[in-house]
N, C-alpha and C positions, 0 to 999 in steps of 0.2 A: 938821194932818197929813193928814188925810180928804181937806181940799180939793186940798192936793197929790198925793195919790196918783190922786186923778180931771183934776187939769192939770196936768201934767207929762207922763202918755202923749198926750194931747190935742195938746201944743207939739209935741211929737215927730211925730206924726203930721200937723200942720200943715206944718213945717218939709220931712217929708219930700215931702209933695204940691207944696210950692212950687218946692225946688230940682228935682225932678223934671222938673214943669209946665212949668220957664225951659228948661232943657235941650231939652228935646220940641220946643218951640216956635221954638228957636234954629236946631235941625237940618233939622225941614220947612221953615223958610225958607230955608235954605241950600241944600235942596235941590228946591225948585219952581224957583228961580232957575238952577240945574245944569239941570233938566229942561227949562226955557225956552229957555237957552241952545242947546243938545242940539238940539232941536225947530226954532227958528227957521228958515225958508228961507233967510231975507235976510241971514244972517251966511255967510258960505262956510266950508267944512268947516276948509281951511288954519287958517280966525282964532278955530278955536271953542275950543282947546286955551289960547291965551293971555288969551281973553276970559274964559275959567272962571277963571285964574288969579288973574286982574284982580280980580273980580267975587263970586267964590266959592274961596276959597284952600281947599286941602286939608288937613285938620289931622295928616294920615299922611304918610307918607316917599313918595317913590319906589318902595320894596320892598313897600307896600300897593298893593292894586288901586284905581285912582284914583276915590276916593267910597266907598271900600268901606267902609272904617273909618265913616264918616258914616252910611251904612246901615245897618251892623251896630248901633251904636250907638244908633238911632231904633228899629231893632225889639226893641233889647232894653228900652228903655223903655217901649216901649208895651205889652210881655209880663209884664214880671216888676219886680220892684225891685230892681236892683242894688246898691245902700251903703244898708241902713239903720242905721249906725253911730251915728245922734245922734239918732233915733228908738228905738233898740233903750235905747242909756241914757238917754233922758229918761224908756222906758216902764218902765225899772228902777229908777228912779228914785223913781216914781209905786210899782210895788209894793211897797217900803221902805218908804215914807212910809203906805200905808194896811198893812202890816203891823203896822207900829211903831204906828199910831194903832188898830189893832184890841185887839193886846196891853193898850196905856196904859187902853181902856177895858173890858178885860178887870180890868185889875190893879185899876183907881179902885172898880168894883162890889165887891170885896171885901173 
């Protein structure tokens, strides 16, 4: 029970650095490649709209501001943590288990 209650928050918190980690890293690709695109001389202004398209698809409607949602999105990762939904019970998880193992070796001493 001990051991679980020291890995189980442990998983949680692994879990939550990775799926985070993938994300982050998904979005600043997506968006050096927007920035590139943006930037190039050699593309003319007319072809840069459907080259984005091509190349880097928007994952927001129309009714976002085009990349906005992607931006927003990258900075709120890099700030704070958004879902820690499977971190929060794996670490709940972990404090039951070394609860329950403190009580069991409370109780067995007497």
């Amino acid at each position: 029970m001990t051991l679980l209650g020291g890995g189980l928050p442990a998983m949680g918190l692994y879990f939550a650095w990775r799926d985070f980690g993938t994300r982050r890293k998904e979005l600043q690709a997506k968006l050096e490649r927007v920035d590139q695109i943006m930037s190039d001389p050699a593309i003319p202004d007319a072809d840069k709209s459907s080259r984005l398209e091509q190349e880097a698809p928007p994952e927001g409607s129309w009714t976002d501001v085009l990349y906005g949602r992607e931006y927003l999105q990258l900075q709120l990762l890099k700030q704070t943590v958004p879902d820690i939904s499977r971190p929060a019970v794996l670490a709940g998880l972990g404090l039951l288990c070394s609860t329950t193992a403190g009580l069991l070796s409370i109780w067995a001493d007497m």
